[in-house]
Structure formats: structure tokens, C-alpha cells
C-alpha positions in Angstrom: 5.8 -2.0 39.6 8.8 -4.7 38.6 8.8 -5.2 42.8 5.2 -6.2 43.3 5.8 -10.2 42.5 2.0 -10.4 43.2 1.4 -8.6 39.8 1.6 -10.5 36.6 3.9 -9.0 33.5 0.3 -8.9 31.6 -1.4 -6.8 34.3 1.8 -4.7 34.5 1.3 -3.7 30.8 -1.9 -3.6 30.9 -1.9 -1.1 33.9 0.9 1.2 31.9 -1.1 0.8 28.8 -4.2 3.1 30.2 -1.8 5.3 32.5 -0.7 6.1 28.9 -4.1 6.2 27.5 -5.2 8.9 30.0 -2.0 11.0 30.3 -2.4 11.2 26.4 -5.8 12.1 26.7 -5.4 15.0 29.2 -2.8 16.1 27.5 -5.2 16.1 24.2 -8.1 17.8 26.2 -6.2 19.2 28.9 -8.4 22.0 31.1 -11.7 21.8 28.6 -12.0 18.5 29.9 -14.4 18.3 33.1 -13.0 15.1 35.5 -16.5 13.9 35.0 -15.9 13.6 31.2 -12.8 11.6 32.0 -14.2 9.4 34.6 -16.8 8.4 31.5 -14.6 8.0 28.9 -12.4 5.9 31.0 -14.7 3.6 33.3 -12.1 0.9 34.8 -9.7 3.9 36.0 -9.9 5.4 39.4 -9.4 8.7 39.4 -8.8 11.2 42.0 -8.4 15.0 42.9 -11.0 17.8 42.1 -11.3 19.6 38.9 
């Protein structure tokens, strides 16, 4: 992400920041969690894939 000029330091973090959130939250829930569920519980992230 350090290569995309284009992309603030702030929007960087921020952007990293809920990557983390969800990893740690799959990781939490992992397969009893439905991608639905997910997708709700984390609005501004686009996921993608099939459950």
C-alpha cells in the first residue's frame, strides 16, 4: 500500500485497522459465522467469496 501515493498515511491505517478487525473476527467466529453475519457486522467492508 506504501506505493499507492494516491492514498493518504491516514486512509492507509485506517484500511489495515478493519483488515485487522475482520481477520480477528473470523478468526473469533470462524465457520459458525454465516458471510451474511459478517457483511452486517461490518457495513463499510466489501467482502467477497461464497460461504
Amino acid at each position: 500500500m506504501e506505493a499507492k501515493h494516491w492514498i493518504s498515511e491516514a486512509e492507509r491505517i485506517d484500511v489495515l485497522n478493519q483488515a485487522t478487525e475482520v481477520i480477528n473476527y473470523w478468526q473469533e467466529n470462524g465457520k459458525k459465522t454465516s458471510m451474511a453475519e459478517a457483511q452486517s457486522k461490518f457495513p463499510e467492508v466489501a467482502f467477497s467469496g461464497s460461504n
